[in-house]
ROZANU-102658 format. One record per residue (C-alpha): residue number from 1; x, y, z. Coordinates in steps of 0.25 Angstrom, whole numbers, always signed. Layout:
<site n="NUM" x="X" y="Y" z="Z"/>
...
end
This chain:
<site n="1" x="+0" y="+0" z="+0"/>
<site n="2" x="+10" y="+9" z="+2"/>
<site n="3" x="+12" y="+10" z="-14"/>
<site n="4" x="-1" y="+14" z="-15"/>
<site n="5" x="+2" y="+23" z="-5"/>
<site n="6" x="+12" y="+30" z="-12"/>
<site n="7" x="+4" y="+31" z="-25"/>
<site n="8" x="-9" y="+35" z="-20"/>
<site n="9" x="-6" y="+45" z="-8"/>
<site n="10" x="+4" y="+57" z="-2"/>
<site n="11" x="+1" y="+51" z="+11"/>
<site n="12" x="+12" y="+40" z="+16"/>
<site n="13" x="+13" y="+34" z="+29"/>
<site n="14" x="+27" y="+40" z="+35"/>
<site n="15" x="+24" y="+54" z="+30"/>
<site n="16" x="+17" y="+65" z="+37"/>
<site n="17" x="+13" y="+80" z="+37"/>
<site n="18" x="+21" y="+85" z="+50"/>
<site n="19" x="+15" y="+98" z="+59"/>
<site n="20" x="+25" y="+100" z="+70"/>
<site n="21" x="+30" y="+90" z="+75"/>
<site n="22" x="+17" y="+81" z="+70"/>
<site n="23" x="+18" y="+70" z="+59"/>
<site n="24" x="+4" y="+68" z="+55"/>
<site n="25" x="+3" y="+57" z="+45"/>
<site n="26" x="-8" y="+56" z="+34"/>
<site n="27" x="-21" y="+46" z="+30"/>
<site n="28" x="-29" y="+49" z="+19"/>
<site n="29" x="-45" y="+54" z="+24"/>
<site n="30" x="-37" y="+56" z="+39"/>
<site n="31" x="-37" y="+73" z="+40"/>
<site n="32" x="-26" y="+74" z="+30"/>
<site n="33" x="-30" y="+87" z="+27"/>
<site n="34" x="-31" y="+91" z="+40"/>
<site n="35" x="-18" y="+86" z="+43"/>
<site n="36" x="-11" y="+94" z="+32"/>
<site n="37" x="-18" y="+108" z="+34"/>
<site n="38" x="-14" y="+106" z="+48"/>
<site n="39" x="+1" y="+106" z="+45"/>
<site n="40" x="-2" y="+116" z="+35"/>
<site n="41" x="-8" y="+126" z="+45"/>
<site n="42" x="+2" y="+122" z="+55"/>
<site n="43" x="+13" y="+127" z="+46"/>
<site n="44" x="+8" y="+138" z="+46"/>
<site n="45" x="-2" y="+137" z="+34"/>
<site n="46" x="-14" y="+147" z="+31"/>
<site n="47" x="-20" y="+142" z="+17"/>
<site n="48" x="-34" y="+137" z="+21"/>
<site n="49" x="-40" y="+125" z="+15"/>
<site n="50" x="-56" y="+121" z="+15"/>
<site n="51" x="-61" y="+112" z="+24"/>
<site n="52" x="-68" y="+103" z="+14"/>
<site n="53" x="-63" y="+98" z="+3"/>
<site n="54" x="-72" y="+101" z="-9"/>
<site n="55" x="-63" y="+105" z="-19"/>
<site n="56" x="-56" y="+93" z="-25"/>
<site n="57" x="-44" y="+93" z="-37"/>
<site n="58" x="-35" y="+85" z="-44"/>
<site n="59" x="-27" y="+82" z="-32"/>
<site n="60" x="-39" y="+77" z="-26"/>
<site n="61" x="-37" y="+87" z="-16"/>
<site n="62" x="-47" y="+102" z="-13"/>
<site n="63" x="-39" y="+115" z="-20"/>
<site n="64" x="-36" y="+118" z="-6"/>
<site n="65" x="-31" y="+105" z="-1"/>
<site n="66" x="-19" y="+107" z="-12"/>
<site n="67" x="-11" y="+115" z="+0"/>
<site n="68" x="-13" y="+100" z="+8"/>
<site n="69" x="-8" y="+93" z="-2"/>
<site n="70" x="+3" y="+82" z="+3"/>
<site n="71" x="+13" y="+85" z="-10"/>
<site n="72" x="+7" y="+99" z="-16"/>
<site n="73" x="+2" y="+105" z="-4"/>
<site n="74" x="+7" y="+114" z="+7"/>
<site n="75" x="+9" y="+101" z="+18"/>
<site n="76" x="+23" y="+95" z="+22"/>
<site n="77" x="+21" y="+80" z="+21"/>
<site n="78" x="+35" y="+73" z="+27"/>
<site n="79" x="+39" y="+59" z="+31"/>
<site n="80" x="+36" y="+57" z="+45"/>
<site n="81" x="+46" y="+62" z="+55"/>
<site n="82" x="+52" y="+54" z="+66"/>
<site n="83" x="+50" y="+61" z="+80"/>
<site n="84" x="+36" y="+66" z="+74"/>
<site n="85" x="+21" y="+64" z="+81"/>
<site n="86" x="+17" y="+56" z="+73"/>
<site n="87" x="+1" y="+58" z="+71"/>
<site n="88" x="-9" y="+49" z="+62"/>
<site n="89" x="-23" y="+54" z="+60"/>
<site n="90" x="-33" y="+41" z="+59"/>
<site n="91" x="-47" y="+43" z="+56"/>
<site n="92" x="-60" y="+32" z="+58"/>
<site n="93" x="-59" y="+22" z="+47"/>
<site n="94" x="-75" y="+25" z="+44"/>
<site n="95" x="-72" y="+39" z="+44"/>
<site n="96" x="-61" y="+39" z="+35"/>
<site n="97" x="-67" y="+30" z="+25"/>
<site n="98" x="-79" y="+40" z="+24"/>
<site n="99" x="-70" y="+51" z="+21"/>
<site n="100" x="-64" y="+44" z="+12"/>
<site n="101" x="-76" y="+39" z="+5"/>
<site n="102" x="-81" y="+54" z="+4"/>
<site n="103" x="-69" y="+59" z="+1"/>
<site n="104" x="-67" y="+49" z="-12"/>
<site n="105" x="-81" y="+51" z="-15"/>
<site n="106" x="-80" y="+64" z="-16"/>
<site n="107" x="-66" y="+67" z="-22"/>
<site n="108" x="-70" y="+55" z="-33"/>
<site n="109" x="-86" y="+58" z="-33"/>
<site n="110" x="-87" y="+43" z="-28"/>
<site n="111" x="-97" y="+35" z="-21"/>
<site n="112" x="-89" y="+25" z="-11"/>
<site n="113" x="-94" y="+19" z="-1"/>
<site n="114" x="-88" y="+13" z="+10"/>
<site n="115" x="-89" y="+0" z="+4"/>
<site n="116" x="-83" y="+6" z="-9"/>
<site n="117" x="-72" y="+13" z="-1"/>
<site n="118" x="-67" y="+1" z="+8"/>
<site n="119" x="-68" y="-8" z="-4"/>
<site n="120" x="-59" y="+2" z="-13"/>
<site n="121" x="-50" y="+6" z="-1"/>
<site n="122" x="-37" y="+3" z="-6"/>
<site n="123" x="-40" y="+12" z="-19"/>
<site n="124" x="-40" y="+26" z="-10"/>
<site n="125" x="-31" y="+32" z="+0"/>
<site n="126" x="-42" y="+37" z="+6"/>
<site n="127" x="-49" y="+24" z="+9"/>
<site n="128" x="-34" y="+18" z="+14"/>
<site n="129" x="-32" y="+12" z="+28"/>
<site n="130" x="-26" y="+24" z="+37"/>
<site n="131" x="-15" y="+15" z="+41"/>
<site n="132" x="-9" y="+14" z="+26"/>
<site n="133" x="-5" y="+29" z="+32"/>
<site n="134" x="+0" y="+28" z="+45"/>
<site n="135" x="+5" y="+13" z="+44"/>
<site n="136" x="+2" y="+1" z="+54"/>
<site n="137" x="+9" y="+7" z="+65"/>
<site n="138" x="+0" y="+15" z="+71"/>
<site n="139" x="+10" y="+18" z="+85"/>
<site n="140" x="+19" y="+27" z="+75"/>
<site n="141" x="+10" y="+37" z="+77"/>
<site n="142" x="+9" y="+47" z="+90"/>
<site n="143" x="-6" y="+52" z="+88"/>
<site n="144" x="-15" y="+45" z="+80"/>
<site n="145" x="-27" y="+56" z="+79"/>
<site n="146" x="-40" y="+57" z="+72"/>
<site n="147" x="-43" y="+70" z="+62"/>
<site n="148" x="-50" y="+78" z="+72"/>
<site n="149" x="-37" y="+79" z="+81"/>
<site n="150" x="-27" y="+82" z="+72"/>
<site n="151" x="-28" y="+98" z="+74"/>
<site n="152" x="-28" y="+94" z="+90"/>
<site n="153" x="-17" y="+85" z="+88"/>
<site n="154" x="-8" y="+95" z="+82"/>
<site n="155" x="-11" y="+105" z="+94"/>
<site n="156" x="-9" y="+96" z="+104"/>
<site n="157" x="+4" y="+93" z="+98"/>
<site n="158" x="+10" y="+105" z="+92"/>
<site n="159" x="+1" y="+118" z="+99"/>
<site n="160" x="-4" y="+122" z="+87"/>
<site n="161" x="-18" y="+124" z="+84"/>
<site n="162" x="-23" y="+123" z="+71"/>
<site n="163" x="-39" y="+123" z="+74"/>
<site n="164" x="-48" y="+116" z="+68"/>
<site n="165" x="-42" y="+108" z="+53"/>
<site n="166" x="-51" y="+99" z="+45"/>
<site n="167" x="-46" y="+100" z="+31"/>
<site n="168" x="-50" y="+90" z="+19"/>
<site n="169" x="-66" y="+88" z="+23"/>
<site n="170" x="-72" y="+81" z="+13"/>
<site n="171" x="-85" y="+87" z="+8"/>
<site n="172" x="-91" y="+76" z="+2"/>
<site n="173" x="-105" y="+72" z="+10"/>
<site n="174" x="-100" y="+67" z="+24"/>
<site n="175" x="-113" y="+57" z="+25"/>
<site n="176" x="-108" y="+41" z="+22"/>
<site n="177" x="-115" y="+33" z="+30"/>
<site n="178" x="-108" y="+22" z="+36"/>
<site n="179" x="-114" y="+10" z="+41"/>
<site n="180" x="-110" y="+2" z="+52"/>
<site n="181" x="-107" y="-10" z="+44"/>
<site n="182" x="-98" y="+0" z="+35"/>
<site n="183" x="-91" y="+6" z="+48"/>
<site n="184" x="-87" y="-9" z="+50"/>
<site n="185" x="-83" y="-11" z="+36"/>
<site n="186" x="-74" y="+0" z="+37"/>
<site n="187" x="-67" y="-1" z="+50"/>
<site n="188" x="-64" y="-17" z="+45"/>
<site n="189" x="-59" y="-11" z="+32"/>
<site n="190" x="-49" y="-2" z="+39"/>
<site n="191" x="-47" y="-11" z="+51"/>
<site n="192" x="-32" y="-10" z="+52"/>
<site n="193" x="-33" y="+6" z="+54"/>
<site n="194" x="-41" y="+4" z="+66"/>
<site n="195" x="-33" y="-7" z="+71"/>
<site n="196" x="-20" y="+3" z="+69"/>
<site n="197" x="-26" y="+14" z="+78"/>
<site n="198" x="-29" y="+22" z="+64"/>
<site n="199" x="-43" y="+24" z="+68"/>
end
């Protein structure tokens, strides 16, 4: 997988995007976005981005979302450094899945399901297992947070407060239905982030 990895995504497991003396590590659908304008604002940036991301190029990427681009963009993206924090952001696999699912649906104009999008998992970074990102060895990392607490984090650990970030919200309809029979098809599917921590 880790060819695939190469030809299909700028995201690797052993590089990060730093703030301070933070080394956050990327997963597709896992606050990305977030995660980079952070670093961006914490460097001192001032370019504002929208929220949402509506406007869609050949990059797959909204017009403003060119500044967070891993190799065009305005973000440092290094290899991890060794006396680093070392922080993963993990997500719910029901909740990511269903972000992924809107996001395909609406960047492709789309109709998975979740049947659809566990059964073609293997075709999209979105839909990959979170631990293809941050490997099998889950102790590596010294915080292991959700989305919600990655501003908190970085206050906590560096003093700076950047207020409220939530970049790259998808504005394609937020209502999917999941059934509990589905829920458990999901969770089975991605069984081996759960057992990893990456949950």
């Amino acid at each position: 997988w880790i060819i695939d990895m190469l030809i299909e995504t700028n995201a690797r497991p052993d590089k990060v995007i730093p703030i301070d003396n933070l080394d956050f590590y990327l997963c597709p659908k896992n606050a990305t976005n977030t995660i980079r304008y952070c670093q961006y604002l914490f460097n001192g940036g001032t370019k504002e981005i929208p929220d949402f991301r509506n406007e869609v190029t050949s990059t797959g990427a909204g017009l403003g979302y060119l500044l967070l681009h891993l190799v065009k963009g305005e973000v440092t993206y290094i290899p991890e450094r060794e006396n680093s924090i070392k922080i993963a952001v993990v997500r719910d696999p029901v909740d990511r899945l269903t972000s992924a699912i809107r996001w395909i649906n609406f960047k492709y104009n789309e109709n998975l399901t979740v049947e659809s999008a566990l059964s073609k998992s293997n075709e999209d970074i979105h839909l990959w297992p979170q631990y293809m990102f941050y490997g099998e060895w889950s102790k590596k990392y010294d915080h292991i947070i959700y989305p919600e607490d990655i501003t908190s984090t970085i206050k906590k650990l560096t003093g700076k407060d950047l207020g409220d970030v939530h970049k790259g919200r998808n504005p394609y309809p937020k209502n999917l239905d999941i059934t509990s029979e589905q829920t458990d098809k999901i969770c089975k599917h991605y069984k081996k982030d759960i057992e990893l921590g990456y949950a």
